[in-house]
N, C-alpha and C positions, 0 to 999 in steps of 0.2 A: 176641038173640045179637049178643057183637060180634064182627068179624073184624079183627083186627092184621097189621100188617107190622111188624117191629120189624129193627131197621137200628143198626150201632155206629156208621154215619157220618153226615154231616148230612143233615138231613131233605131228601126229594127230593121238592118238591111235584108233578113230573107224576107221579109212584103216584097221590096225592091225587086231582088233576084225572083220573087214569085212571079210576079207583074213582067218582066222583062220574059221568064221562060213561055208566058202563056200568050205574048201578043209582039205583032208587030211594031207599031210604035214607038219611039223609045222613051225608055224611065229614066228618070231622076232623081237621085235622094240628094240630100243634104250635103253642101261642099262639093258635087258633080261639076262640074262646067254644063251651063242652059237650064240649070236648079232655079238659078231667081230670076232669070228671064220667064221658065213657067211658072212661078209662082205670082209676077206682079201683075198689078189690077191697075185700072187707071183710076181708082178711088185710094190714093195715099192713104187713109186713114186707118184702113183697115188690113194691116200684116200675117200674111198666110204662111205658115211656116209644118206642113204637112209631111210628114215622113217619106213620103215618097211621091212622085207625080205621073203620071201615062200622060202621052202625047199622044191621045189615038186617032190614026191613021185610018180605021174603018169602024162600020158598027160591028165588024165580030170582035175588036179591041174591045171596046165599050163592052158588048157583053161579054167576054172571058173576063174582062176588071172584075165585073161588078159577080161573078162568080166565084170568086176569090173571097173568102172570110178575113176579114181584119181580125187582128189578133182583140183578146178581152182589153175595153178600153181607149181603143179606135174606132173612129169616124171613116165612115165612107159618104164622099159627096164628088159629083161631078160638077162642072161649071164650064159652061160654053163659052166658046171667046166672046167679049164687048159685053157678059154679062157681070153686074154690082154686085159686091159680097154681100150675103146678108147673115146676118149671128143666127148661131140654131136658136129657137122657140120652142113654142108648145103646137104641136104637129109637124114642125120641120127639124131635121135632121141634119 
């Protein structure tokens, strides 16, 4: 499973370094090496380009992620492997 922040403004690497201090797994931002390996989908059509990515390795990754506040302006979303992107709506996030 990976977990995204996805951000319109430029990359905020303390997410990154927050994300890295509180879990196992390793992160990713932008320009990393294994950045767009976690970010692709097998649906080309739709380009994820997220500030930062968790590779998590357990569920206490998963929960210390999702413990972690995105800054004002950022998206938190997880997305399992082999799972289709889908655009936020109205009730999803």
């Amino acid at each position: 499973m990976s977990t995204s922040i996805e951000e319109s403004s430029p990359v905020l690497p303390s997410l990154a370094e927050r994300l890295g201090a509180a879990t196992a797994g390793p992160v990713h931002a932008p320009g990393d090496g294994g950045f767009d390996l976690s970010v692709a989908s097998f649906n080309t059509a739709t380009a994820h380009r997220p500030a930062a990515v968790l590779v998590a390795s357990s569920a206490a990754d998963v929960a210390a992620a999702v413990g972690i506040r995105p800054p004002p302006g950022c998206r938190s979303r997880s997305r399992p492997p082999g799972t289709a992107p889908r655009p936020p709506g109205p009730g999803r996030s």
